[in-house]
N, C-alpha and C positions, 0 to 999 in steps of 0.2 A: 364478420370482418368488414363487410362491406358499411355497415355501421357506421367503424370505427374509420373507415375512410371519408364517411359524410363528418363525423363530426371533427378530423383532423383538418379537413379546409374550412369547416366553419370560423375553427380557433385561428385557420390560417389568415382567414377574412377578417374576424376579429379582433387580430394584433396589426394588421395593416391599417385599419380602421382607427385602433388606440393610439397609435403610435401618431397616426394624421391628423388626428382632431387633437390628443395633448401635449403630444410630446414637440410634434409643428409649435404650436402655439408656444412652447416653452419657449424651444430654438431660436422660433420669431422674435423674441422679446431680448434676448441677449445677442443679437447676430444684426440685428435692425431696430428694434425700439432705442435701446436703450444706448446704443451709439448717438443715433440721429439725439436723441434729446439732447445729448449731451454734448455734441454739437453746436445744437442750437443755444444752448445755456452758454457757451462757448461764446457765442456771438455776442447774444444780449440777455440779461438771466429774464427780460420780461419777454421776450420773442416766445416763449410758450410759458403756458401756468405751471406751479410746481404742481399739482394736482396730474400734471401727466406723468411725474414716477410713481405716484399711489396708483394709479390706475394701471402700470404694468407691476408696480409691488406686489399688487392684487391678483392682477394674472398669473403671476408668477407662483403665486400660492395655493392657488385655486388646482392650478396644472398637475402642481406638484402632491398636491394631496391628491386629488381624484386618480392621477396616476398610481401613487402608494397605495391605496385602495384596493384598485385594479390587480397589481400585480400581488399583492396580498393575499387578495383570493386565487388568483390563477397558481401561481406558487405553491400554498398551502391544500388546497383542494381539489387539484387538477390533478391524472396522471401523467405521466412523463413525456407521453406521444403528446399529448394537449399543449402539453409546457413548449415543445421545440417548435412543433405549430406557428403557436404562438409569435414566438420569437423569429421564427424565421421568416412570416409576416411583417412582423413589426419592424425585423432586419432589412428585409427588403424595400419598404416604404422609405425607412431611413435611406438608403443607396438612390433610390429615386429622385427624393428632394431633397438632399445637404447644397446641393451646390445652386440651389435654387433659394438660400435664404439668407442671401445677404442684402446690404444695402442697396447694395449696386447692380442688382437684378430691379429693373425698372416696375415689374410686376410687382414686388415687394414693396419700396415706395411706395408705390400707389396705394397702397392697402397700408400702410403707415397712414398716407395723408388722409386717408379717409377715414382711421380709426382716431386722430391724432388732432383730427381740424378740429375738434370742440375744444380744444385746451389752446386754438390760440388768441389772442387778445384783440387783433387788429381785422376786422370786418373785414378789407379786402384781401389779406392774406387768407384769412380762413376760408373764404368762397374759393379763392383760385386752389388752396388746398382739396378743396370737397370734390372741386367738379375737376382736378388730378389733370390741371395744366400745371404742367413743369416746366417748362420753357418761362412762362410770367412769373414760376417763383423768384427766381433772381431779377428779375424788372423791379418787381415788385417790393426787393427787398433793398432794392437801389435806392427806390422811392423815400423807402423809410431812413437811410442815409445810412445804409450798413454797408460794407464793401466786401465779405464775406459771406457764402453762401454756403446751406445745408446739404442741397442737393449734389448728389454724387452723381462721376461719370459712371455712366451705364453701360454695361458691356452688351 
């Protein structure tokens, strides 16, 4: 019994773990990548490369498969105690971070601009993107004679 109580918070550990590393990263990419892009595209279609929807097309695939995977095996090969573990782990993590992945969570952006700064075109856009001053980005995009800006209010 006692075992089966080690290996039950393992799986619990586990699905918290899964759910943080792919299922985040999924979330991230339709809840913040790919608004802000499209945003940006919004603006000016050269304000960032198209090479930044492949690059979360990418991620998005990668998530999605590695997850199928994952729950593939757990599913098919796991006992039943494993499974709810599992899941109630990975439930959990979900409750944790949903409301932590949106744009407008300042943390979030930043981690946008820092995944996001090699696809942009303009040298000093892309520095103030990297080193995740937000405040210059709208200076900056003054500069360039746009009157719209990507950056959201942050709660």
């Amino acid at each position: 019994m006692e075992t089966k109580i080690l290996i039950a918070a393992g799986f619990f550990f586990f699905g918290w773990l899964w759910f943080y590393i792919f299922m985040r990263q999924f979330l991230f990419n339709f809840l913040t990548a790919y608004p802000l892009i499209k945003k940006m595209q919004s603006i000016d279609k050269d304000l960032i490369a198209p090479g930044s929807r492949r690059y979360t097309a990418t991620s998005v695939f990668v998530c999605l498969l590695l997850s199928a995977i994952i729950l593939f095996i757990i599913l098919h090969f796991c006992p039943g105690y494993m499974i709810i573990s599992f899941a109630v782990g990975a439930f959990l993590c979900f409750i944790l971070i949903i409301g932590k992945l949106s744009a407008s969570n300042e943390a979030m952006f930043e981690n946008f601009c820092t995944a996001y700064c090699r696809f942009i075109p303009d040298d000093e856009l892309r520095t103030i993107m990297y080193n995740k001053e937000t405040k210059k980005i709208n200076k900056r995009l003054r500069e360039l004679g746009y009157h719209e800006s990507f950056v959201p209010e942050f709660k």
